[in-house]
C-alpha positions in Angstrom: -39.8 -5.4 25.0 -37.6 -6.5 27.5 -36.2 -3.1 29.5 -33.0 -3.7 29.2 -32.8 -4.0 25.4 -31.4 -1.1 23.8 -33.6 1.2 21.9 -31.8 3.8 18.8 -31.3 7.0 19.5 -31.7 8.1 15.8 -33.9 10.6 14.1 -35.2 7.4 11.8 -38.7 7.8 11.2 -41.7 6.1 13.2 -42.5 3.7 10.8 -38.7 2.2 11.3 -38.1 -0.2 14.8 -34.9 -0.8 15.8 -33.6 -3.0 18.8 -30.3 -4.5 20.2 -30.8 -7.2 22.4 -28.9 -7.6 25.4 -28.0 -10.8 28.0 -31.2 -10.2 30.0 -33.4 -12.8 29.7 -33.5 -16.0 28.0 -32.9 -19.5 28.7 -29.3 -19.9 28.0 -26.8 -21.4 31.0 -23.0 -22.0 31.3 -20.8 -19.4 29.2 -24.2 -18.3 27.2 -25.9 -17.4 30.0 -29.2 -15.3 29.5 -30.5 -14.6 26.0 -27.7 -16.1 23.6 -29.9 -15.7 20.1 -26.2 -17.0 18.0 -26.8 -21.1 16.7 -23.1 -21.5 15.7 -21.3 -20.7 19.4 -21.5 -24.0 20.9 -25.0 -23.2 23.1 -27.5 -25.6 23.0 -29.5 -25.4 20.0 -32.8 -26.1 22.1 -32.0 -23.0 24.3 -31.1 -20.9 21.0 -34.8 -21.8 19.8 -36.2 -20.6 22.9 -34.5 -17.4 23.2 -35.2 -17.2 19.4 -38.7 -18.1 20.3 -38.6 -15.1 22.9 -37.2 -12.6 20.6 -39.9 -13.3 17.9 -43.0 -12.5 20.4 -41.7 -8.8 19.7 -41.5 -9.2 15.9 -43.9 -9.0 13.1 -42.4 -12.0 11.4 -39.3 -14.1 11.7 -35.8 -12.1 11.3 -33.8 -13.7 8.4 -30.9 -15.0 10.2 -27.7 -15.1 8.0 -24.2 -17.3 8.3 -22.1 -14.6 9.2 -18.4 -15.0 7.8 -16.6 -11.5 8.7 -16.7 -10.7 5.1 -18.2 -7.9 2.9 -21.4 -10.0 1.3 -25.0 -7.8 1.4 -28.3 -9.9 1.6 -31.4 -8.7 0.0 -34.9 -9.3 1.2 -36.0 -8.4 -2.4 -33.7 -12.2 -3.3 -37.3 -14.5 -4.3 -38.1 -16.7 -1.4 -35.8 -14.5 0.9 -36.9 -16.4 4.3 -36.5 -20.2 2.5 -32.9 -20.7 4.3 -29.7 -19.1 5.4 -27.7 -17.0 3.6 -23.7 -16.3 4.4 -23.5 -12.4 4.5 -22.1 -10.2 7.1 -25.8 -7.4 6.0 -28.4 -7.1 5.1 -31.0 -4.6 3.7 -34.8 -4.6 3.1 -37.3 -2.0 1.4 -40.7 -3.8 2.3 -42.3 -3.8 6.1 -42.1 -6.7 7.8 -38.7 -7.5 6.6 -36.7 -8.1 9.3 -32.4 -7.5 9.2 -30.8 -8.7 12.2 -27.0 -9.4 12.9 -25.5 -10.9 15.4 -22.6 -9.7 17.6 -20.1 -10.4 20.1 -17.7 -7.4 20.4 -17.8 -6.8 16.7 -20.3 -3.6 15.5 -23.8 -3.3 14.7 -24.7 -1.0 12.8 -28.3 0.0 11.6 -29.1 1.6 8.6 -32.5 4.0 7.1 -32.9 6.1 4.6 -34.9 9.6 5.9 -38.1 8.2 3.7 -38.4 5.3 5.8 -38.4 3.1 3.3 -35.2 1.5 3.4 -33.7 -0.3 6.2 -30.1 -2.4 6.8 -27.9 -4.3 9.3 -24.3 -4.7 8.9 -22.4 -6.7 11.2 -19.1 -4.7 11.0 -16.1 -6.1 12.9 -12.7 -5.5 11.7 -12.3 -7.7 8.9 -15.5 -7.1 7.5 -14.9 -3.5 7.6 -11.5 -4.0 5.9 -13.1 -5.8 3.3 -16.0 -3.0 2.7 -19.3 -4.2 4.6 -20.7 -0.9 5.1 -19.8 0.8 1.9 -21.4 -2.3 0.4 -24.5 -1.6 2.8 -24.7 1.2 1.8 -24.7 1.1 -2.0 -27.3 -2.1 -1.8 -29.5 0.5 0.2 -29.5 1.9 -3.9 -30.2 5.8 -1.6 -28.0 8.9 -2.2 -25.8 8.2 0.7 -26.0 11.7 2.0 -30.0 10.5 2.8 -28.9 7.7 4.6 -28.6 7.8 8.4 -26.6 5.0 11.0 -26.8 4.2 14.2 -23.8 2.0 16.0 -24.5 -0.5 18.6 -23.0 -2.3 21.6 -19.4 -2.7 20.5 -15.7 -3.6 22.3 -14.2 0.1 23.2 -11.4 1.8 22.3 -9.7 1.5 25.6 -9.8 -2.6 25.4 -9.2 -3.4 21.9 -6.0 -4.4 21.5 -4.8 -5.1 18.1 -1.7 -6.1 16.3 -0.1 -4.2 13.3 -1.8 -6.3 10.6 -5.4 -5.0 11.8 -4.0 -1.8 11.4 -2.2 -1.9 7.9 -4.9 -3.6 6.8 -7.0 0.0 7.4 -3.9 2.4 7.2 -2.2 0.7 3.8 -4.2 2.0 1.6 -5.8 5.0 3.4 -3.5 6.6 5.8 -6.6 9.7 7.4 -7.5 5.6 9.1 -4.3 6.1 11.4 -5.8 8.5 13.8 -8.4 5.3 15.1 -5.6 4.0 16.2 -3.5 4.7 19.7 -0.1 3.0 20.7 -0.2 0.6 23.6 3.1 -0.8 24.1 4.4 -3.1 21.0 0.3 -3.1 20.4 -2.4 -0.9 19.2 -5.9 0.4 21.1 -8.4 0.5 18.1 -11.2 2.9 17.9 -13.8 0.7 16.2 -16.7 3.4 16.8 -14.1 6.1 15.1 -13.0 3.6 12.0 -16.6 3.1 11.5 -17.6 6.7 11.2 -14.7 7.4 9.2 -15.6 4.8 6.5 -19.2 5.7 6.8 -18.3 9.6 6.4 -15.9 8.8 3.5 -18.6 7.1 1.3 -21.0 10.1 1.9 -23.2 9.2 5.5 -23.1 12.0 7.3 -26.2 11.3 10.3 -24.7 8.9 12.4 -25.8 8.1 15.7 -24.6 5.4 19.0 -21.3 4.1 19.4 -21.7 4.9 23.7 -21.2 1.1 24.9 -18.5 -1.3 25.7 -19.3 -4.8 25.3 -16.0 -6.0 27.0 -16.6 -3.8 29.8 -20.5 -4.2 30.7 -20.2 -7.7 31.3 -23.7 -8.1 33.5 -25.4 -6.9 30.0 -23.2 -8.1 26.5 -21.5 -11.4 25.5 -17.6 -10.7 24.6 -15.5 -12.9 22.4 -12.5 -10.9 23.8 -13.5 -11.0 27.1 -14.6 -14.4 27.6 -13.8 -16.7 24.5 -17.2 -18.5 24.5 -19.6 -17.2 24.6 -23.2 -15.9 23.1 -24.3 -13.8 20.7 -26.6 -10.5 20.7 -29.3 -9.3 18.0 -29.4 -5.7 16.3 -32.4 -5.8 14.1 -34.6 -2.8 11.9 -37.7 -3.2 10.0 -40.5 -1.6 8.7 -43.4 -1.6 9.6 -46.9 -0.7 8.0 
């Protein structure tokens, strides 16, 4: 794989691969320069197909791409047909190898998802609003594992020391759960928002305790990750775990 592409750090088992792309590479120009793998952020599509094209070289068979909506919906590889079309969910999760989750991401999270048998796998694709709305609790009750024998890793993200917000993204967290408040530092009439720290606190709460990444800013490296915030168009990278035989 490419040697800038980020491998997990996560005591997942052999048999589970895990990657998050990165810029390097690809056949992207303009805004999307390097490997832009997103179809729906303005690139052209015939460079998307070749840095799709790219990505799959490293793959034992075709990620299923889904329409991702910044909601809370979980797709299943076990659906019949899984790989016939796209789906609109914000995760997925497979328990067969060669089933491949992937989401994509621009400042929003990744985050990966085993169980310690190493036969369940997921992707979430976590940004605020989806993790308002319940995208990795929903993870991981589709994962159908006692979530204490789950483990996560989180990917390239925006930082806590870039992330502004406004006071809707945090009462959206803080309403109903008030321990959320402490993801959150005052910046002016604004807020910084710990997205890593919200994420491990929802994750912790609904019983995943081996959690694992969360060291990157996308904002910040911009030679290596597309950011929404940062740039306004712009690409999209891959996280992506499978099985494998």
């Amino acid at each position: 794989m490419n040697p800038d592409w980020i491998i997990p750090q996560w005591p997942a088992l052999r048999r589970v691969k895990a990657v998050s792309t990165t810029r390097a590479g690809g056949h992207s120009t303009g805004p999307w320069n390097g490997l832009n793998l997103g179809s729906g952020c303005g690139d052209d599509p015939a460079a998307v197909a070749k840095n799709r094209a790219v990505l799959r070289t490293y793959l034992p068979a075709t990620p299923q791409w889904l329409r991702q909506v910044h909601g809370a919906a979980v797709f299943s590889h076990s659906i019949p047909a899984a790989s016939a079309g796209e789906f609109v969910a914000d995760a997925q999760v497979a328990f067969e190898p060669g089933q491949i989750c992937v989401v994509l991401t621009a400042d929003c999270l990744p985050v990966l998802f085993s169980n310690r048998a190493g036969t369940r796998v997921g992707a979430a694709h976590a940004g605020w609003r989806g993790m308002a709305a319940g995208v990795l609790e929903n993870t991981v009750q589709a994962l159908g594992a006692p979530p204490d024998h789950l483990m996560a890793w989180l990917g390239p993200a925006i930082g806590a020391d870039v992330y502004e917000v406004g006071d809707d993204v945090k009462a959206a967290f803080t309403d109903r759960d008030s321990t959320g408040a402490a993801c959150f530092r005052k910046k002016g009439a604004r807020w910084l928002f710990d997205l890593y720290a919200m994420a491990r606190h929802r994750l912790t709460r609904c019983g995943v305790i081996d959690i694992s990444g969360g060291s990157h800013c996308t904002y910040s490296e911009a030679r290596r990750f597309y950011s929404h915030r940062r740039d306004g168009t712009t690409g999209r990278t891959a996280s992506l775990v499978w099985l494998q035989d």
